[in-house]
N, CA, C and O atoms as a Tinker XYZ file with bonds, in Angstrom:
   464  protein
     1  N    -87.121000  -49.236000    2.561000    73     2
     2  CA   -86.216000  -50.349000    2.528000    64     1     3
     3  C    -87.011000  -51.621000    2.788000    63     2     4     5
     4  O    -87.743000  -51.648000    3.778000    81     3
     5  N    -86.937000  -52.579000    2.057000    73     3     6
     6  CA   -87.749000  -54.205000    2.271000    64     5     7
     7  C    -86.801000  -54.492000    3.290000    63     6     8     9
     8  O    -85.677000  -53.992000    3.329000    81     7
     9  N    -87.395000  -55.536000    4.357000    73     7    10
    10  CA   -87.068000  -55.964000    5.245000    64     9    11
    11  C    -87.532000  -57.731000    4.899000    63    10    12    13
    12  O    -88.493000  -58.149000    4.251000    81    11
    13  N    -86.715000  -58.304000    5.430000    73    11    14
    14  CA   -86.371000  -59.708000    5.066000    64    13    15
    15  C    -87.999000  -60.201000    6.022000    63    14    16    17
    16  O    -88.166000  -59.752000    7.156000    81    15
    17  N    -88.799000  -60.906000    5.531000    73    15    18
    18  CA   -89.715000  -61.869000    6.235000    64    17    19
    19  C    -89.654000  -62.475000    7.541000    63    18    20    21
    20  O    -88.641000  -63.173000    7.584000    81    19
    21  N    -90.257000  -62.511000    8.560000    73    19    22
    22  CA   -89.737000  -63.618000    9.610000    64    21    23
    23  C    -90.066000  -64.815000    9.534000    63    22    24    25
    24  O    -89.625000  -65.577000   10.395000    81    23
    25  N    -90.914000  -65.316000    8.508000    73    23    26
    26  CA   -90.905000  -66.863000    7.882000    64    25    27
    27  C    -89.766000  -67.149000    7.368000    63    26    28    29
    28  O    -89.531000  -68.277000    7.801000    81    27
    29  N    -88.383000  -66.635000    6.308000    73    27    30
    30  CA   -87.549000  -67.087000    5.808000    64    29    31
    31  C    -86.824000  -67.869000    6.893000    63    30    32    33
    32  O    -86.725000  -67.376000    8.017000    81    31
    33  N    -86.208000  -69.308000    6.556000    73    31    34
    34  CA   -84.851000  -70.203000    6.493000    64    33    35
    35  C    -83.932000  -69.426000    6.909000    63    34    36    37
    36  O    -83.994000  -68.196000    6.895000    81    35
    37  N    -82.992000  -70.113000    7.320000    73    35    38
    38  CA   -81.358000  -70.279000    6.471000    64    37    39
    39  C    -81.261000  -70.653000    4.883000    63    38    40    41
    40  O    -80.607000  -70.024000    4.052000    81    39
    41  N    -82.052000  -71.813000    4.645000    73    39    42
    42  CA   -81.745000  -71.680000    3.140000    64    41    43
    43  C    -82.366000  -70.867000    2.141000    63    42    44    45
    44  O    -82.205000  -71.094000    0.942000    81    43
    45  N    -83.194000  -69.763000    2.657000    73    43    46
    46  CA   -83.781000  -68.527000    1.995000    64    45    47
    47  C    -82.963000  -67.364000    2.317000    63    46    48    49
    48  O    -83.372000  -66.294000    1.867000    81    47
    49  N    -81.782000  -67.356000    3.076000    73    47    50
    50  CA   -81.481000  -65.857000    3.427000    64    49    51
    51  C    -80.205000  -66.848000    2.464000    63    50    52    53
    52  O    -80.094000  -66.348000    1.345000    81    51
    53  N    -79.379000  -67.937000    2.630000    73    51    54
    54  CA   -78.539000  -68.595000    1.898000    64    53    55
    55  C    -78.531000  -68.123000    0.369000    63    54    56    57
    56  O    -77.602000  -67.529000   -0.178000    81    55
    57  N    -79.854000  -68.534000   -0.267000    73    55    58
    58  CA   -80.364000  -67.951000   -1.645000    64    57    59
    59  C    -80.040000  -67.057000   -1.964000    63    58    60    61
    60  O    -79.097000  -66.878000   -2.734000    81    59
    61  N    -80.971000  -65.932000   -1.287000    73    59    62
    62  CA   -80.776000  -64.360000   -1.252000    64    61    63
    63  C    -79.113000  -63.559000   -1.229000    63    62    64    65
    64  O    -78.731000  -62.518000   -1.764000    81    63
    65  N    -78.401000  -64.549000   -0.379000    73    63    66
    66  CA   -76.933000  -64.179000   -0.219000    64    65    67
    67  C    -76.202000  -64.482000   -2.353000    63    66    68    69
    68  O    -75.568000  -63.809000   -3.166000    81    67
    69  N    -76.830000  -65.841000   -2.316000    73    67    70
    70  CA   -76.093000  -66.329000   -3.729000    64    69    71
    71  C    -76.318000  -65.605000   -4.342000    63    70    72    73
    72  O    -75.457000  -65.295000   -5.165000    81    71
    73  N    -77.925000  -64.700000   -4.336000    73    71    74
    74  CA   -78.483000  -63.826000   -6.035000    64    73    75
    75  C    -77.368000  -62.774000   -5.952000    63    74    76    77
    76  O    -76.661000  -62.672000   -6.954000    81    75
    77  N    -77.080000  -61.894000   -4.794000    73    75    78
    78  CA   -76.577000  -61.032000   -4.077000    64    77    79
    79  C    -75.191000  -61.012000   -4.881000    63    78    80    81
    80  O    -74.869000  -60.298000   -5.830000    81    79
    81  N    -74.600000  -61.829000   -4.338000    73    79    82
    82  CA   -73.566000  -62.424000   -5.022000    64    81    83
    83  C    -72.683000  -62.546000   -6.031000    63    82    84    85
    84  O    -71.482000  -62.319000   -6.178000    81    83
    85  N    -73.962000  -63.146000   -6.985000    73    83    86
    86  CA   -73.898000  -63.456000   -8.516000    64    85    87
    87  C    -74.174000  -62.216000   -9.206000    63    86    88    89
    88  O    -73.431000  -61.867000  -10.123000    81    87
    89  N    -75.335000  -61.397000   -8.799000    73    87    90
    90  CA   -75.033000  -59.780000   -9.487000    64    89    91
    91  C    -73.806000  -58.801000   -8.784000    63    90    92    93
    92  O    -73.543000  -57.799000   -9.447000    81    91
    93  N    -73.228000  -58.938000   -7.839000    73    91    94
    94  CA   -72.293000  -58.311000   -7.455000    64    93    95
    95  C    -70.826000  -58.638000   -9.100000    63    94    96    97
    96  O    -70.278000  -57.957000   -9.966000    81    95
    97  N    -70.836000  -59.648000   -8.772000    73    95    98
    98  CA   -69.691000  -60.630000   -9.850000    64    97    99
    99  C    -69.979000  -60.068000  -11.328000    63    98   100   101
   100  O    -69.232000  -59.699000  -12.234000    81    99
   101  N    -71.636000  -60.174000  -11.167000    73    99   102
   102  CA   -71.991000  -59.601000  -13.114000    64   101   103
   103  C    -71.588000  -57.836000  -13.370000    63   102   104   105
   104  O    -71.188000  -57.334000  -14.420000    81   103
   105  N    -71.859000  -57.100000  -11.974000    73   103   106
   106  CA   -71.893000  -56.043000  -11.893000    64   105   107
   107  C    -69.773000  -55.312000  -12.200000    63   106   108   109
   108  O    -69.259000  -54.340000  -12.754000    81   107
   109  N    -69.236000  -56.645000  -11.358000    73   107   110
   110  CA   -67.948000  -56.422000  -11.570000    64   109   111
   111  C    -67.451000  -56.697000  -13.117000    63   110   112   113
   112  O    -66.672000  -56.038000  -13.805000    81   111
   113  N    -68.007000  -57.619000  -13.350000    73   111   114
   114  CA   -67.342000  -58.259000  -14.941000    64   113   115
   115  C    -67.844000  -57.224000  -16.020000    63   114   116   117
   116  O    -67.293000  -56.987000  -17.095000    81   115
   117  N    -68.708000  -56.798000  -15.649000    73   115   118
   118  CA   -69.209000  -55.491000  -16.858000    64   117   119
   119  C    -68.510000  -54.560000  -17.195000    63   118   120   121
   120  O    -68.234000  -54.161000  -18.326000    81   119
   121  N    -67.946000  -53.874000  -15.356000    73   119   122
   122  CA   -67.140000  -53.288000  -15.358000    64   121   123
   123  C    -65.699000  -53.447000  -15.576000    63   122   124   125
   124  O    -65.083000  -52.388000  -15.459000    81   123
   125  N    -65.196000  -54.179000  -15.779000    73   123   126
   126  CA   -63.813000  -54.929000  -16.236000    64   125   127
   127  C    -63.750000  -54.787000  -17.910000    63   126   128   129
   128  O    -62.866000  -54.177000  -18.510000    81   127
   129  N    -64.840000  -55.458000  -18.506000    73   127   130
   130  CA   -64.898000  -55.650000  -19.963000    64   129   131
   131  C    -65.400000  -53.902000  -20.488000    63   130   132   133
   132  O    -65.272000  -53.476000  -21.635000    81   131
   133  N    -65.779000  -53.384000  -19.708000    73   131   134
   134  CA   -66.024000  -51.934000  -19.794000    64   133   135
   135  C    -64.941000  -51.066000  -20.190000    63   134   136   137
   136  O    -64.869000  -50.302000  -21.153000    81   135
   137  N    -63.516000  -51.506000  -18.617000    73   135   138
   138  CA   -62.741000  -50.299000  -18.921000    64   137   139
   139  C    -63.151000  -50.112000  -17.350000    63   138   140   141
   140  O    -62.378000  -50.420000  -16.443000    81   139
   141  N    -64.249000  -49.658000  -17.166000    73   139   142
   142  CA   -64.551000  -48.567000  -16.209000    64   141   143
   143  C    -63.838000  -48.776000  -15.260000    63   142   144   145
   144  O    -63.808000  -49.968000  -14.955000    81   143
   145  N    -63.070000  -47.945000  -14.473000    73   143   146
   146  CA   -62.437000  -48.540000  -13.176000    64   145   147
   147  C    -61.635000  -48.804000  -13.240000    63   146   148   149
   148  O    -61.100000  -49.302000  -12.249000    81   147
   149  N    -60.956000  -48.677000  -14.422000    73   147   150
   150  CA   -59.068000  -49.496000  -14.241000    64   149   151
   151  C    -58.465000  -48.670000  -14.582000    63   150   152   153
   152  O    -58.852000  -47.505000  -14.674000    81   151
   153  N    -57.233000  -49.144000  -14.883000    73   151   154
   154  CA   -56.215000  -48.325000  -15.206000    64   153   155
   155  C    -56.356000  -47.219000  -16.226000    63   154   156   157
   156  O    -56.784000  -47.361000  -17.371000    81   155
   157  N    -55.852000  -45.857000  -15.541000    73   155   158
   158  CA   -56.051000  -44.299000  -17.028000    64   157   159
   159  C    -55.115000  -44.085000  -16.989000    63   158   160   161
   160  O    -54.323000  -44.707000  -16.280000    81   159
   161  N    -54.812000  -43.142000  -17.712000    73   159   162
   162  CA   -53.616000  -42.174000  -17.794000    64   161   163
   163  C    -53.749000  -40.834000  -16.570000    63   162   164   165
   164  O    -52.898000  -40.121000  -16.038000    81   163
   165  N    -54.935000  -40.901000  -16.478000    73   163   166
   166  CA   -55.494000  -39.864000  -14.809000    64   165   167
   167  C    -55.068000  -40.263000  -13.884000    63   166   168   169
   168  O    -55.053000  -41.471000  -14.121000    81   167
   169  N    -54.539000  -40.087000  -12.586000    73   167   170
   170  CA   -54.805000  -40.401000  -11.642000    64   169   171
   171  C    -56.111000  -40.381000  -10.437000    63   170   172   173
   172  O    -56.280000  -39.267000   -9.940000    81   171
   173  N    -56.539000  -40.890000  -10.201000    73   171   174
   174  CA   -58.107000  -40.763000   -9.509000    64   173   175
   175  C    -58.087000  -40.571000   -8.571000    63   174   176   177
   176  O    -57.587000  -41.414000   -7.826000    81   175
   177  N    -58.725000  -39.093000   -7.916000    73   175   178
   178  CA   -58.424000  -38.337000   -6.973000    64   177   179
   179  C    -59.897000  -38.786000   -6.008000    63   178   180   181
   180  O    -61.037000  -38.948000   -6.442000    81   179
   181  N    -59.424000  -38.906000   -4.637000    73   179   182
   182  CA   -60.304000  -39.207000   -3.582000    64   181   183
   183  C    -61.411000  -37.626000   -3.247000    63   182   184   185
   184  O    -61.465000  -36.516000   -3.776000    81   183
   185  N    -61.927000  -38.091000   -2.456000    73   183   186
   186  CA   -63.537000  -37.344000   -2.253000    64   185   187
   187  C    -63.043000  -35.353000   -1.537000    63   186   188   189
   188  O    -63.569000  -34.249000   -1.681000    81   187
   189  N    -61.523000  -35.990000   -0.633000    73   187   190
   190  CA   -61.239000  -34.894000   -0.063000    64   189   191
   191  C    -60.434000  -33.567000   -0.508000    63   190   192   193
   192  O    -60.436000  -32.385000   -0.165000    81   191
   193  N    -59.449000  -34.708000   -1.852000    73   191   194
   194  CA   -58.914000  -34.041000   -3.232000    64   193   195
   195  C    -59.448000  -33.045000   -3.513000    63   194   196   197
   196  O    -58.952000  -31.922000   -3.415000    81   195
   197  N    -61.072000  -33.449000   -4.093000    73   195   198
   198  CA   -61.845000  -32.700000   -5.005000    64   197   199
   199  C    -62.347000  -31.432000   -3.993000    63   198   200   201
   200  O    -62.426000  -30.271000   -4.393000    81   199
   201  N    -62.621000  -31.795000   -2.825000    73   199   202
   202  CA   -62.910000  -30.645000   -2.038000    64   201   203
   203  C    -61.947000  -29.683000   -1.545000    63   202   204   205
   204  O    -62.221000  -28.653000   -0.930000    81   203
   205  N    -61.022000  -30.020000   -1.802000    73   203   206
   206  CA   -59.805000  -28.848000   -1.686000    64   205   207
   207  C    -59.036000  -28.198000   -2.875000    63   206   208   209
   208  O    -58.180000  -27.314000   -2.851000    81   207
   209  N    -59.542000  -28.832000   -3.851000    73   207   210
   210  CA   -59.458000  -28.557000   -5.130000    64   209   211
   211  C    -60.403000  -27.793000   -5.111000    63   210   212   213
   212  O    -60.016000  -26.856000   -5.810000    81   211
   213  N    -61.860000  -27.464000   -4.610000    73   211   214
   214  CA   -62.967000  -26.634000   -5.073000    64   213   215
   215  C    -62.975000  -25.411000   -4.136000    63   214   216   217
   216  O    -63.552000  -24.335000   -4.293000    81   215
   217  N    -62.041000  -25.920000   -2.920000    73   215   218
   218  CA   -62.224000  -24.756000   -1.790000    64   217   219
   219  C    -61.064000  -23.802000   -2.304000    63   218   220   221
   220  O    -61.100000  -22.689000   -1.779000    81   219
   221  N    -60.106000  -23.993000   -3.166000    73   219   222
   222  CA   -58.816000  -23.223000   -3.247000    64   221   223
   223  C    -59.616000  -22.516000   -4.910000    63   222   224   225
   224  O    -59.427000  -21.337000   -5.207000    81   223
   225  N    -60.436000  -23.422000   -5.782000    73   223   226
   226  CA   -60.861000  -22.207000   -6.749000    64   225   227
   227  C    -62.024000  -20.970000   -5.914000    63   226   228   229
   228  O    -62.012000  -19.793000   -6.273000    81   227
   229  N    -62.852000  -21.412000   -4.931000    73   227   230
   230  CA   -63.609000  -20.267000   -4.556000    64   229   231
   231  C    -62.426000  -19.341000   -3.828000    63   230   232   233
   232  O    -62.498000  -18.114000   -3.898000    81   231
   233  N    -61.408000  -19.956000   -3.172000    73   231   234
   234  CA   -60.364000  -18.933000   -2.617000    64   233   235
   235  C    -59.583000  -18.047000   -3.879000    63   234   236   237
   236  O    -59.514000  -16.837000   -3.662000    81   235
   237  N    -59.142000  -18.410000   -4.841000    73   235   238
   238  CA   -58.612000  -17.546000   -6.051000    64   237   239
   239  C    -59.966000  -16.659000   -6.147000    63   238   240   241
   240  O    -59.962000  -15.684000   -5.396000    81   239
   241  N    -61.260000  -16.855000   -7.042000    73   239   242
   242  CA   -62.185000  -16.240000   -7.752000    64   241   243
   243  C    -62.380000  -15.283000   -6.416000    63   242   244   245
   244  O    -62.488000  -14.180000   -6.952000    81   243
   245  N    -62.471000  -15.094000   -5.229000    73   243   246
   246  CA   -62.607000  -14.218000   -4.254000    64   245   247
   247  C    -61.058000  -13.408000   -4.176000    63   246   248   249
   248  O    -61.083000  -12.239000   -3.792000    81   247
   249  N    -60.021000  -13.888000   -4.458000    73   247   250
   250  CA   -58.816000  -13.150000   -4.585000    64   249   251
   251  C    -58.890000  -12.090000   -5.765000    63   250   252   253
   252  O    -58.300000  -11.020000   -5.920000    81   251
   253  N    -59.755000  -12.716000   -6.489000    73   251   254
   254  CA   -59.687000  -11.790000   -7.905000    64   253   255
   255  C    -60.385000  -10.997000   -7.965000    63   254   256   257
   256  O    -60.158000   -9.878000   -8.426000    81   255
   257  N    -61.799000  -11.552000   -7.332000    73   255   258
   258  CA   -62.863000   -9.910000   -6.972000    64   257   259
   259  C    -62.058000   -8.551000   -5.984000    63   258   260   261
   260  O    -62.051000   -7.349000   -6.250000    81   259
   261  N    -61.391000   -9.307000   -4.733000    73   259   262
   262  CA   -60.531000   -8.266000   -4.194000    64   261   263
   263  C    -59.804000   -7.558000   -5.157000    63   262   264   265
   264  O    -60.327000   -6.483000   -5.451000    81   263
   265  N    -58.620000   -7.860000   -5.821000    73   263   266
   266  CA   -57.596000   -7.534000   -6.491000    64   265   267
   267  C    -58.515000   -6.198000   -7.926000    63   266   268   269
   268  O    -58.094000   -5.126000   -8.360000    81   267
   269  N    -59.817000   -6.962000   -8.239000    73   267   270
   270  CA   -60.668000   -6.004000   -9.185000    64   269   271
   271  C    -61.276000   -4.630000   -8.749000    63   270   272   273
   272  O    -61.573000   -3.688000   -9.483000    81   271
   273  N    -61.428000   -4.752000   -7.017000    73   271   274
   274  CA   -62.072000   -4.009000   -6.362000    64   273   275
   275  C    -60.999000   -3.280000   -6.201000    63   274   276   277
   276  O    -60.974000   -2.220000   -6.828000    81   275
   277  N    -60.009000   -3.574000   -5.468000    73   275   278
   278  CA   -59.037000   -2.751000   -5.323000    64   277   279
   279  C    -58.600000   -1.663000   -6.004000    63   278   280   281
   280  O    -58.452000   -0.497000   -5.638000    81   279
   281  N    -58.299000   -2.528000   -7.672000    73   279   282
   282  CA   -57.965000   -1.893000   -9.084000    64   281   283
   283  C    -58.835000   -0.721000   -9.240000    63   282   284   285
   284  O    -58.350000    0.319000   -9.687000    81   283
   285  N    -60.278000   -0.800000   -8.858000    73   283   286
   286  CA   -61.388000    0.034000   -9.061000    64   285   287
   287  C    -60.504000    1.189000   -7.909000    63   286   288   289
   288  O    -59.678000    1.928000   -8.446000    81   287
   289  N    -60.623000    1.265000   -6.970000    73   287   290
   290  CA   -60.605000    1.935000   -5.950000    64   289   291
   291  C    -58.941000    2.910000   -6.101000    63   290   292   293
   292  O    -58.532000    3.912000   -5.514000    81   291
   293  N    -58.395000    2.112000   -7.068000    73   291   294
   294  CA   -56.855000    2.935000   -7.020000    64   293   295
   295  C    -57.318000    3.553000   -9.151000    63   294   296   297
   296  O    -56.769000    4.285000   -9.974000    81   295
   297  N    -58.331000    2.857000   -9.128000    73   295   298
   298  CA   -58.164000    4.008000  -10.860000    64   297   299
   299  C    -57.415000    3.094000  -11.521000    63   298   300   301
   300  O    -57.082000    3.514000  -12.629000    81   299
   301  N    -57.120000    2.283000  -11.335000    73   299   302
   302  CA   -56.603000    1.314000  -12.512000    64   301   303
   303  C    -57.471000    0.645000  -13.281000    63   302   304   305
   304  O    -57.320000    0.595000  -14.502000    81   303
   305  N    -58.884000   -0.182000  -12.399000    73   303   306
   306  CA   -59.628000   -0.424000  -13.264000    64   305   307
   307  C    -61.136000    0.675000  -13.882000    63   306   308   309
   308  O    -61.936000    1.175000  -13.091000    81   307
   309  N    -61.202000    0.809000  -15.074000    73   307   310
   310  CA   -62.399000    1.794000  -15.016000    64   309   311
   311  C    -63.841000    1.681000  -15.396000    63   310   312   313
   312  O    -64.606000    2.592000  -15.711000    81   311
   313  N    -64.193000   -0.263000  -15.264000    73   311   314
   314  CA   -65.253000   -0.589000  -16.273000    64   313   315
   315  C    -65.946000   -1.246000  -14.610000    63   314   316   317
   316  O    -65.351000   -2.231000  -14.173000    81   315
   317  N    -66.930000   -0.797000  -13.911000    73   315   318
   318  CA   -67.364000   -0.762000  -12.861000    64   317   319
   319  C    -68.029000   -2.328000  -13.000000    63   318   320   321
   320  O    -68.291000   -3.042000  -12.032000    81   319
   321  N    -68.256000   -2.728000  -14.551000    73   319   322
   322  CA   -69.550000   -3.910000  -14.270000    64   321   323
   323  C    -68.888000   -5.174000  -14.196000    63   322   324   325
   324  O    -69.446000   -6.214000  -13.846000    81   323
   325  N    -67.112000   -5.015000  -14.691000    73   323   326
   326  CA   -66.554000   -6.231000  -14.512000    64   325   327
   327  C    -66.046000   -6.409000  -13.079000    63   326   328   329
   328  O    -65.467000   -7.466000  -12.828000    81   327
   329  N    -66.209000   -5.396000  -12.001000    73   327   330
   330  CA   -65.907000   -5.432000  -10.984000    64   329   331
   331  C    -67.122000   -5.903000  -10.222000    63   330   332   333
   332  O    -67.073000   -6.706000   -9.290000    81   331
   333  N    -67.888000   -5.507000  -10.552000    73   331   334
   334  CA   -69.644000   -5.946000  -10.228000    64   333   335
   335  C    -69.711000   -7.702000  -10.247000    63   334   336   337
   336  O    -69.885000   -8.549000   -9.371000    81   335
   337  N    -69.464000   -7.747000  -11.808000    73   335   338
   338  CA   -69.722000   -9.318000  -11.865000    64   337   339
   339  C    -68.373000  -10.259000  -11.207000    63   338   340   341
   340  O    -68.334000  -11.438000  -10.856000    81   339
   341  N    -67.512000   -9.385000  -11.211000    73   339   342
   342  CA   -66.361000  -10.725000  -10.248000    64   341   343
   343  C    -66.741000  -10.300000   -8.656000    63   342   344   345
   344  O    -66.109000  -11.095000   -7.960000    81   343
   345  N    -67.325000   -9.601000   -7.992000    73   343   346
   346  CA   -67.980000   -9.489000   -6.936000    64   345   347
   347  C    -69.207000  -10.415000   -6.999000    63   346   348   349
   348  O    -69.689000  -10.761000   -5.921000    81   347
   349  N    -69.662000  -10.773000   -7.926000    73   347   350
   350  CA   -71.124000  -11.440000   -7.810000    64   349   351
   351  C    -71.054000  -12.859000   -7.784000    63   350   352   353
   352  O    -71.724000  -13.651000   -7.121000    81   351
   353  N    -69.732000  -13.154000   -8.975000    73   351   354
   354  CA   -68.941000  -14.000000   -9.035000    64   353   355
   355  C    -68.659000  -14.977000   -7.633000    63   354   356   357
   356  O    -69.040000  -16.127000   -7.411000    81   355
   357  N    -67.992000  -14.221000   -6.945000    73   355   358
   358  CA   -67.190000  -14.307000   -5.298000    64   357   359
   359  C    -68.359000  -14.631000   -4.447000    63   358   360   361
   360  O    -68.301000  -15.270000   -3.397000    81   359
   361  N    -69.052000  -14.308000   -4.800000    73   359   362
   362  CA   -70.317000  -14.147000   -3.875000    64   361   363
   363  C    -71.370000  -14.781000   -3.844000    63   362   364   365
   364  O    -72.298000  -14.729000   -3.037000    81   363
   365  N    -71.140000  -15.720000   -5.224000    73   363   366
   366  CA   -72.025000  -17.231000   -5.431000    64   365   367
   367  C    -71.267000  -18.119000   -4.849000    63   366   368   369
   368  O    -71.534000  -18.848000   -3.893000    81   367
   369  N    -70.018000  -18.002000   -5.652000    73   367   370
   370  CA   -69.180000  -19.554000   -5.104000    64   369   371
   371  C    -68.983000  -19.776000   -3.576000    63   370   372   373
   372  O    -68.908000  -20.868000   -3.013000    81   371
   373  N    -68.914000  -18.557000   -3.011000    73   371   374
   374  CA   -68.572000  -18.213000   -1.554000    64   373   375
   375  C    -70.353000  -19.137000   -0.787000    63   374   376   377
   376  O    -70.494000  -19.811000    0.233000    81   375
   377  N    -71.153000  -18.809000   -1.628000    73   375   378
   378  CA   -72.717000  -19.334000   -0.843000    64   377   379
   379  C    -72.688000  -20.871000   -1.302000    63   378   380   381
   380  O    -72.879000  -21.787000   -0.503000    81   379
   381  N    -72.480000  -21.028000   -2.414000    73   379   382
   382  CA   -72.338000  -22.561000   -2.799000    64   381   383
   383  C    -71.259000  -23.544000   -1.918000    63   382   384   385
   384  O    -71.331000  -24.731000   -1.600000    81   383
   385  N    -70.470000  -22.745000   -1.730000    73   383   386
   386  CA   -69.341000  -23.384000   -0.668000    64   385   387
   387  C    -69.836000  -23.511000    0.605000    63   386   388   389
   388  O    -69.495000  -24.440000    1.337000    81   387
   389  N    -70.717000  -22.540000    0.975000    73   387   390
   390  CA   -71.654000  -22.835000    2.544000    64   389   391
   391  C    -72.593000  -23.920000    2.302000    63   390   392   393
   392  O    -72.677000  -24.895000    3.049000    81   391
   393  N    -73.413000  -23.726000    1.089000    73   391   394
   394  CA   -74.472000  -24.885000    1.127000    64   393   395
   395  C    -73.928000  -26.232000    1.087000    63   394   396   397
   396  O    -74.620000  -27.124000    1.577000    81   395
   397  N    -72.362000  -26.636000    0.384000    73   395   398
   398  CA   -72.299000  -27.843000    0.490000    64   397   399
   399  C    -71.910000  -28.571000    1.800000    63   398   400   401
   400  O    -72.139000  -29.719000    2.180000    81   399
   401  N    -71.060000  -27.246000    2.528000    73   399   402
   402  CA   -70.516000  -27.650000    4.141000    64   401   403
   403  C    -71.803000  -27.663000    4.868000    63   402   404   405
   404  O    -71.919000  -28.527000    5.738000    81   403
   405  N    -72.782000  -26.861000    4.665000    73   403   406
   406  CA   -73.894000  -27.631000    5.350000    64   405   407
   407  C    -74.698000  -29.089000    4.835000    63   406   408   409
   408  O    -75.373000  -29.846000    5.533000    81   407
   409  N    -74.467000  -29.167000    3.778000    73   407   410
   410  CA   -75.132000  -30.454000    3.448000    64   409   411
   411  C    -74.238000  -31.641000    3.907000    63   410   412   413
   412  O    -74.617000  -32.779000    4.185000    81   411
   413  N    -72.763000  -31.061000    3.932000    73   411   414
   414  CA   -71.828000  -32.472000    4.800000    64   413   415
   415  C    -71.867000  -32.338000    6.167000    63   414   416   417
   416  O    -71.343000  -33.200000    6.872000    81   415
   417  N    -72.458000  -31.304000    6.681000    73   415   418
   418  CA   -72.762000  -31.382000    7.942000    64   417   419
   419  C    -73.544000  -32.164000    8.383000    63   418   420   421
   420  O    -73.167000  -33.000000    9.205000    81   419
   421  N    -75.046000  -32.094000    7.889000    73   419   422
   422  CA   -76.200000  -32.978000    7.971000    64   421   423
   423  C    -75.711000  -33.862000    7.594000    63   422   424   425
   424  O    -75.112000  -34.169000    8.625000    81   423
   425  N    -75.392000  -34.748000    6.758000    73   423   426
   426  CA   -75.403000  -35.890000    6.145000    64   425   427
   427  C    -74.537000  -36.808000    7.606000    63   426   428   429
   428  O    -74.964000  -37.797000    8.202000    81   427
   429  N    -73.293000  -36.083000    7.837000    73   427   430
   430  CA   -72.601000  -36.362000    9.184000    64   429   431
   431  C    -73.159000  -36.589000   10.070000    63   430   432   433
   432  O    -72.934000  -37.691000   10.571000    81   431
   433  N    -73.955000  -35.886000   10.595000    73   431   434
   434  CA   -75.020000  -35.495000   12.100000    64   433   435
   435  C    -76.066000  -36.942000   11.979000    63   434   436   437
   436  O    -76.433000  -37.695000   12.881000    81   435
   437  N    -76.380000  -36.984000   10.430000    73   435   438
   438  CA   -77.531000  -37.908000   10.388000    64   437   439
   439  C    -76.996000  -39.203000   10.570000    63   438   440   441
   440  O    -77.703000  -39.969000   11.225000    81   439
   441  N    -76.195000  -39.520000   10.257000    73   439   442
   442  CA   -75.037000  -41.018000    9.955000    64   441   443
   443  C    -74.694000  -41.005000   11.190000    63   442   444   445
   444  O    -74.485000  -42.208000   11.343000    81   443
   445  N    -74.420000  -40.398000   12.471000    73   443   446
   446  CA   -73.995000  -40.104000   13.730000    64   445   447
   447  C    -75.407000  -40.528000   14.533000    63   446   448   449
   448  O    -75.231000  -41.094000   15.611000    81   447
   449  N    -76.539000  -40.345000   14.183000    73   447   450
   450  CA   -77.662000  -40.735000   14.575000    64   449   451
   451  C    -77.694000  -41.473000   14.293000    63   450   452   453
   452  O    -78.317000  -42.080000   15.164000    81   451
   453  N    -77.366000  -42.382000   13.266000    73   451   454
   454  CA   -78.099000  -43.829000   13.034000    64   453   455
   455  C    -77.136000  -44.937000   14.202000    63   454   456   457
   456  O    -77.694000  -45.971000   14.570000    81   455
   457  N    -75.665000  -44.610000   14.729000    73   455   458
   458  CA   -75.198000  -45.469000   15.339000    64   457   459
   459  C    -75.845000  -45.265000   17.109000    63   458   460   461
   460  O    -76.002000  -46.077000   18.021000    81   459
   461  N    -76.044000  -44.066000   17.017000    73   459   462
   462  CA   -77.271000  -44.124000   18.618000    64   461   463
   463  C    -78.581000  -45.239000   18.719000    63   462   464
   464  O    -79.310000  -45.246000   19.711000    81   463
């Protein structure tokens, strides 16, 4: 991260505020004449949406390896490898779902350190 000079002004950090500023404004108007960001026919779902949206598909795809296993175990189902792969199935999303709660863990812990 650059760190501001200890020679600069007020009317150098003043400057720096205007450039700041003026690309914030260009950065908005792009996005306006874009589209991006406004009104859809979607509704735009927040950060916690999507994570309960992703925690309830690893909860089905693990409902379904049960329900396959089961099938196996009562003779209903008789093809062992589709029970295999929705077990393997269950058993990624289930680890991918740990790695991201640990990565929001850290990210938390670390952001919790920076206000110490």
């Amino acid at each position: 991260m650059n760190s501001i000079p200890s020679n600069w002004g007020v009317a150098d950090v003043m400057a720096l505020r205007k450039q700041i500023l003026s690309r914030s404004q260009a950065l908005q108007d792009v996005r306006a004449a874009s589209g991006i960001g406004g009104d859809s026919s979607m509704p735009a779902t927040g950060f916690a949406d999507t994570l309960k949206d992703a925690i309830q598909d690893v909860s089905a795809v693990q409902k379904h390896s049960g329900e396959m296993q089961a099938g196996y175990e009562r003779g209903e189902v008789t093809d062992i490898a589709q029970v295999m792969i929705a077990r393997q199935e269950a058993g990624i999303a289930f680890e991918a779902t740990l790695q991201v709660r640990n990565k929001l863990l850290s990210a938390y812990q670390e952001i919790m350190r920076m206000g110490a």
